[in-house]
N, C-alpha and C positions, 0 to 999 in steps of 0.2 A: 389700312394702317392709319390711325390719327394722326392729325398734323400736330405738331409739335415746333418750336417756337430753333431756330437755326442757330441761334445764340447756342442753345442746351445744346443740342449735336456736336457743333464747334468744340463746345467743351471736352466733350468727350477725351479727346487725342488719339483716337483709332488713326490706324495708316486708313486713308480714302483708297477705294478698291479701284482698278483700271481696266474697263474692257474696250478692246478696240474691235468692233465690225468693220471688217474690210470689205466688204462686199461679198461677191464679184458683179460685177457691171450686169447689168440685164436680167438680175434675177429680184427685184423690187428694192432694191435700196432705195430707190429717190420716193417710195411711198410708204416707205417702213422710216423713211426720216420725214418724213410729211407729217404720219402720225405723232409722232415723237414732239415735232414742234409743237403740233397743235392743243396735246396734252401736256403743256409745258410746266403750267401752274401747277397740277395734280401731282406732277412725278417729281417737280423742286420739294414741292411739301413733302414728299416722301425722302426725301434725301439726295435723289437723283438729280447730277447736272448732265448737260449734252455739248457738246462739241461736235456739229456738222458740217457738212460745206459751207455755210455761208459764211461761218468761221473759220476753219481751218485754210479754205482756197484764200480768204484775204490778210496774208500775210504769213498767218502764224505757223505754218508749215514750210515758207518760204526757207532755201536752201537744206534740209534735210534730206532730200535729194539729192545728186549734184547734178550744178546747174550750171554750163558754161560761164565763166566770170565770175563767179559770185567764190568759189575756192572753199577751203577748209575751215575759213573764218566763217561763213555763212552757217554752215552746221552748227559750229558752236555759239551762234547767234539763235540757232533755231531752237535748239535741244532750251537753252536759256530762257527764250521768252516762254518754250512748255511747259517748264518746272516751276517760272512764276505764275504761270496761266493754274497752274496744277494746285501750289499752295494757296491763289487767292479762292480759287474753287472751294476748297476745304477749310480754308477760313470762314468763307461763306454760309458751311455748314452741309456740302456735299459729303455726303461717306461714299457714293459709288459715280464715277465718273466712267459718262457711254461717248467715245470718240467714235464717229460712224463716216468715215469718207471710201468709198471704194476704189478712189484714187489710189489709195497707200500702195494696191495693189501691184496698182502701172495703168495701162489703158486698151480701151479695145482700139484703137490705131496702134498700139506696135502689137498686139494679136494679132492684126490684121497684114500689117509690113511683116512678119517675122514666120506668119501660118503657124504658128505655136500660141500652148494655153498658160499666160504669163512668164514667160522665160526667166524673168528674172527678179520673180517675187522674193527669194531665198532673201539676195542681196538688200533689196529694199524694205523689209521688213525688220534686218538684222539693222540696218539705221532708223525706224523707228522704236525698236525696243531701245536702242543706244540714246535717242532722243529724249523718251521716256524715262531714264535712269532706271532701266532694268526693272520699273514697278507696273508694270501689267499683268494682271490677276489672268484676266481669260483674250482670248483671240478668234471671233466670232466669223464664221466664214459664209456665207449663204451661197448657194450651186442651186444651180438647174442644168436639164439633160441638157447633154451637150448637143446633142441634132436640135435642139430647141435656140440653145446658146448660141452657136455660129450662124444660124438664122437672123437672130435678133440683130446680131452684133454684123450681119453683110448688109441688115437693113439702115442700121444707123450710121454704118461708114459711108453708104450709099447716097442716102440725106445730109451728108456732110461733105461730098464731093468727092470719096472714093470712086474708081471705076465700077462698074456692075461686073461682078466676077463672072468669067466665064467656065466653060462646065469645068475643063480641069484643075480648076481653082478652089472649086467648092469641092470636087473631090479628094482634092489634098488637103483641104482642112476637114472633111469627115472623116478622111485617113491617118491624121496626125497623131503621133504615139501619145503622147503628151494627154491624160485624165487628172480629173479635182484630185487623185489619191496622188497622183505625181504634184498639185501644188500644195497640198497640205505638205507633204513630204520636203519640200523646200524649204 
């Protein structure tokens, strides 16, 4: 696609489209946002802005969650600074805006605490579309097998100060009713 000058896009006044990759944890997000940054210039020239972790973790997702202390003000401090993050975006001359943190999700410590495949995506994601003002186009999920996924994810709990599970531990998480068709279904 030829570059073209972001003033001219700006122009435009299309709605900027919204896609959120959530991840999930362990299945390449930190190197599908690796490429992402690194092909930064290319894909701004096409129209395309990125919102990853090293943005979203500092700050700008702060309270969209809830967060002991922080209360109901926080969220609408959160949703607030997205929707200005969102219009300066497209001011800018973004049409398609890629938010990609697999945090959104939840984390593989409470997979890990809970022996469940994100318990409680449903909720956390219905406060990031609420954050969003309901204008997210697509909702991008990436999976891998899960004998591969509970693997990955006892290694990096492990590396982080988890106990090393013992056998009946791993076999109640390769037993756990809980599949990706159960978190999309959330």
């Amino acid at each position: 696609r030829p570059v073209r000058h972001m003033a001219h896009r700006a122009s435009k006044g299309a709605q900027m489209k919204v896609i959120l990759h959530i991840g999930a944890h362990r299945t390449g997000t930190t190197s599908f946002q690796s490429y992402i940054r690194r092909h930064g210039t290319e894909l701004r020239d096409g129209g395309l802005g990125f919102w990853g972790p090293m943005r979203t973790r500092k700050g700008l997702f702060v309270g969209v969650q809830p967060t002991p202390g922080l209360g109901l003000t926080a969220a609408r401090r959160a949703r607030g600074r997205i929707l200005l993050n969102m219009k300066k975006a497209q001011a800018n001359g973004v049409e398609t805006l890629l938010v990609s943190d697999e945090n959104m999700m939840g984390s593989v410590r409470l997979n890990l605490r809970k022996g469940h495949l994100y318990p409680d995506i449903g909720q956390r994601l219905a406060r990031y579309i609420w954050a969003f003002d309901q204008r997210i186009d697509k909702i991008v999920l990436s999976v891998r097998a899960l004998d591969h996924f509970w693997a990955s994810s006892l290694a990096y709990g492990v590396g982080r100060g988890h106990p090393v599970p013992d056998a009946a531990r791993c076999l109640g998480l390769a037993h756990q009713p809980r599949t990706w068709r159960d978190v999309v279904s959330d």
